[in-house]
C-alpha angles and dihedrals in degrees: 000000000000135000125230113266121233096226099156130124143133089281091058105036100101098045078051095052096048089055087057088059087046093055094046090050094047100044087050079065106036089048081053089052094045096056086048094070114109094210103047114185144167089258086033090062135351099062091060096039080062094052080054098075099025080062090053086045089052099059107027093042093074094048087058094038091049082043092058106044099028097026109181138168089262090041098054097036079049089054096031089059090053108034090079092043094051090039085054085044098068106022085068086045098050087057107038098124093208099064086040093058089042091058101052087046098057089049089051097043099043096033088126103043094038113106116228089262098050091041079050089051096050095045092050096052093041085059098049103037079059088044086052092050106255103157091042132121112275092250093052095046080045091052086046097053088053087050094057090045103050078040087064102041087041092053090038088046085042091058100034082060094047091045099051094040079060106045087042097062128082135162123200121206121192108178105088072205091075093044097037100111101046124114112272090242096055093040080051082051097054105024112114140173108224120161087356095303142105117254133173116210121185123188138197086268103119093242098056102024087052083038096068102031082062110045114018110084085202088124096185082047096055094053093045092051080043095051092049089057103036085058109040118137098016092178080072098078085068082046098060102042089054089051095048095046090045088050089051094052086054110056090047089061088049090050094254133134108229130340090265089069092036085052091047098045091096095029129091097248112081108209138015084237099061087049085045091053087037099062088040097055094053092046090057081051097045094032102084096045091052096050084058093045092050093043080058109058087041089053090043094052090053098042079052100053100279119134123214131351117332116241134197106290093055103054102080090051089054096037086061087047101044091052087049093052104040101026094021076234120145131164090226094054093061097035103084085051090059098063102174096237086049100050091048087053096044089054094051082055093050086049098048085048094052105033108016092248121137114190117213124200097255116216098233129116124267140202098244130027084229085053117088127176127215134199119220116213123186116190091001094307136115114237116165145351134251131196112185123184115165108152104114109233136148124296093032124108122242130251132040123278140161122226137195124221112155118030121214108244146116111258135203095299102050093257119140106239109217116231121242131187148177129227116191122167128152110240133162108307115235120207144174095300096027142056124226097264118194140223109226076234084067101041081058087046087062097045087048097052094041082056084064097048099043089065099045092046094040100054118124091193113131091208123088095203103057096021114110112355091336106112093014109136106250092232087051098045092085093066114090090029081061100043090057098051090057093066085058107095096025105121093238083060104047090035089080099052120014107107128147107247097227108033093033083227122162114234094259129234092267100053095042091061096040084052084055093050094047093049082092105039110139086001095148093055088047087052101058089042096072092034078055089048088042094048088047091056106045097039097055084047097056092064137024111258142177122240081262094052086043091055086042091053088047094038087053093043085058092044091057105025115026104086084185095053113217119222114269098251085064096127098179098161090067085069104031098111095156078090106017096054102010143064099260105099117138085357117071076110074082091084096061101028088055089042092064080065097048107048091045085054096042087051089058091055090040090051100039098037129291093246088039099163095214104038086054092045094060088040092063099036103045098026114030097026088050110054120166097342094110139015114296098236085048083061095049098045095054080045092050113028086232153031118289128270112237094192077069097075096060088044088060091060097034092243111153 
């Protein structure tokens, strides 16, 4: 069996592109064809009703990954042409009635023959085609159609604006004094010779934006460089009015009250006021601990020279030097034992230990020279495909994320389709004098994302629309990527690859458990953040507001809940692209919701031995082979022997 091959480039993209048009156009036919049948079964025609869209997968998902991590003029243009035909495409699809009443015939005729996945196929689709509109009048499938559309120009344009605000800006800094106290590898990065003289120039790019909060003590530098990034995109504050309006709109065609309860209709969670009562709950407990975190590291800037309150900008520069002084734990300490090469290696071990999968530097091009792909083999077999690119450049967009491209899956005729994924992060950038250093953030960053892609390459599942991460409820999809990361820092872990780079040295007893106890510093205050960043979300997406009403819901959250209060031109939302240009509307709660499953799962592990042979075999079994194929809590259950502990979730970030 073979695996897909990433072919595209600039060269190719309109050839691509023109294969895209080809498939719309094809499948439009070929869904016409299907419904003509005069026998429709589950084999008939939904199987290959299913190979429709993964043909069209297959060839639009690597113009928007390429658009994504080497975005050029001919890239986005490329994306920009399709994005409102494939939007058309299946808008029309999700609420052709035909194929709706067919499927609903076929899961009332074949109930008692359908396997689980096929019943959980049919379910799934019968939902969304109703949450797509599909019994509704012509002129309100018609207002939804231009609602999709306008949805997917108005996130693309969204992006586009966040990626560009960050690629445009640039501060130079010419005083060694400023820079004096970064890592070696980050003041390589932004060192420069210009004129004949050295300059050092940071971006809004994480590694250099996080590099120089945290280690310049340039106070009025810092909040420029803050200010830069706190206000990027600030076209995106019309943006985000006409998307919420237009999500609003939405969700009152389909009968629904607001957008929150439209986006939860096919999640766990029932209703936008449990998560709302959720997320509260767990602030009033989180609360008390982060204001004493918080009255620390104030009391510990002004017993060490600093003058006033701290804002914003200084807390990342105190923050370094707190957890030096009370933990001797400091970021560029680690960092020359987290070469980027070794860590990935060190993971693929991890992985072997725990599940029995080895990965192999596969021979295939690749989109970038700092790019590499891996196949994964279990029992001698290959069984998927892995692309990983994490050195942060320009024309990439910021952030880690994980992507699907091929789904494992048989297909029509009986063939066993080989699983393939991506995974992109922005890391530290090596170059000629300089190797790729990590964070130990960022070696959790990679565990996180591999847990991703774990569950969407080992999946046994034979249908393509509920196999990997496909059916997974949102607010479950976090789950296995959580429960990774948190093997991250444990000493059985490190103990295989960290290794300083130079010296060859392994991290030593000591700092492995001073990385473990630091893994909650400031937790509290991490903690609200994101509560701050979930309420924000839901809330704005409960009503329809204007840009002002959206600044007044996020103006009152910090009121009640940020215990370190931002300035007042902090215009997060511009940048919050988790809900503007990804699927988290009405759903970044996922994070913690889904974080309640993995650290009960990970204590289990924790509690019973890390390479527990049992507890990795269900893990694998009933959680990663199985995908979307069931309800997530029914996963974990068969996993776990019992519901999760949501007191777990506090445990995992020593809150008491």
């Amino acid at each position: 069996m073979s695996f897909k091959e990433f072919t595209l480039t600039n060269e190719n993209l309109k050839e691509k592109k023109e294969e895209v048009l080809s498939i719309i156009e094809s499948n439009s036919k070929e869904s016409e064809e299907l419904l003509r049948l005069e026998k429709k079964s589950y084999k008939s025609f939904l199987t290959p009703f299913q190979e429709l869209s993964l043909k069209l997968e297959f060839a639009f998902t690597p113009i928007s990954h390429l658009n994504y991590v080497n975005n050029t003029k001919e890239s986005e243009e490329t994306y920009n042409e399709l994005l409102p035909v494939l939007t058309e495409y299946s808008t029309k699809l999700s609420q052709n009635e035909d194929i709706y009443n067919t499927f609903k015939e076929i899961a009332k005729n074949e109930q008692n023959s359908l396997t689980k996945e096929q019943d959980k196929v049919l379910q799934d689709a019968i939902l969304s085609f109703e949450l797509s509109g599909v019994g509704l009048s012509k002129d309100k499938k018609d207002r939804l159609a231009e609602i999709n559309l306008k949805l997917s120009e108005k996130t693309t344009n969204f992006a586009q604006n966040l990626l560009k605000a960050t690629d445009a800006y640039e501060m130079e800094v010419f005083d060694f004094e400023d820079v004096k106290e970064l890592p070696k590898s980050d003041l390589e990065a932004a060192k420069e010779e210009k004129d004949g003289k050295t300059v050092y120039k940071f971006t809004l790019q994480q590694p250099s934006f996080v590099a120089f909060m945290t280690y310049s003590k340039n106070r009025e530098l810092k909040e420029k460089l803050y200010k830069a990034y706190t206000t990027r995109a600030p076209e995106n504050d019309e943006i985000i009015e006409e998307i919420l309006a237009l999500r609003n709109e939405e969700a009152k065609i389909l009968g629904f009250k607001n957008f929150a309860e439209l986006s939860l209709a096919p999640k766990m969670a029932d209703a936008p006021l449990d998560v709302v009562e959720f997320l509260e709950d767990i602030a009033t407990k989180s609360k008390p601990q982060a204001k004493k975190e918080f009255k620390a590291l104030q009391e510990f800037a002004n017993a060490n020279g600093f003058k006033g309150e701290l804002e914003s900008w200084d807390v990342a520069y105190y923050s370094e030097k707190l957890k030096i002084a009370s933990l001797d734990v400091a970021d560029e300490a680690y960092m020359p034992y987290f070469e980027k090469n070794q860590c990935i290696k060190g993971l693929f071990d991890f992985v072997n230990r725990l599940l029995g999968v080895t990965f192999k530097k596969a021979d295939t091009k690749i989109w970038h020279k700092k790019a590499n792909a891996y196949d994964l083999f279990k029992d001698d077999k290959a069984v998927a495909r892995i692309y990983i690119d994490l050195e942060a450049r320009k024309g990439k967009r910021g952030g880690a994320w994980m992507n699907d491209w091929v789904t494992h899956h048989i297909n029509s005729k009986g063939e066993k389709v080989l699983p393939v994924a991506y995974i992109v992060a922005n890391f530290s950038p090596s170059s000629e004098n300089s190797l790729s250093l990590l964070r130990p953030s960022d070696v959790v960053t990679l565990f996180h994302e591999m847990g991703h892609a774990l569950h969407h390459m080992l999946s046994q599942v034979e249908e393509p629309f509920v196999s990997g991460i496909n059916g997974v409820e949102w607010d479950a999809v976090e789950f296995p990527s959580q429960f990774l990361e948190n093997f991250a820092y444990e000493e059985e872990v490190l103990k295989s690859f960290a290794y300083h780079y130079e010296t060859k040295e392994i991290l030593s007893d000591e700092m492995i458990e001073k990385l473990k106890i630091s893994k909650n510093f400031q937790s509290a205050l991490g903690m609200m953040r994101q509560i701050e960043f979930s309420l924000f979300d839901m809330k704005i997406h409960m009503e329809k507001l204007t840009s002002n009403d959206v600044q007044k819901t996020l103006d009152d959250l910090r009121q009640k809940y940020a215990v370190i209060k931002p300035p007042s031109y902090n215009k997060f939302q511009w940048g919050f692209a988790h809900i503007f240009a990804g699927g988290y509307a009405a759903g970044y709660y996922s994070y913690k919701w889904a974080e309640v499953l993995s650290a009960d799962a990970y204590f289990k592990f924790i509690d019973q031995g890390i390479f527990n042979e049992n507890l990795s075999s269900r893990y694998y079994e009933e959680v990663l082979a199985k995908g979307g194929s069931r309800p997530a809590m029914e996963s974990f259950v068969a996993f776990s022997g019992t519901k999760p502990d949501a007191d777990a979730l506090l445990r995992l970030n020593g809150i008491t």
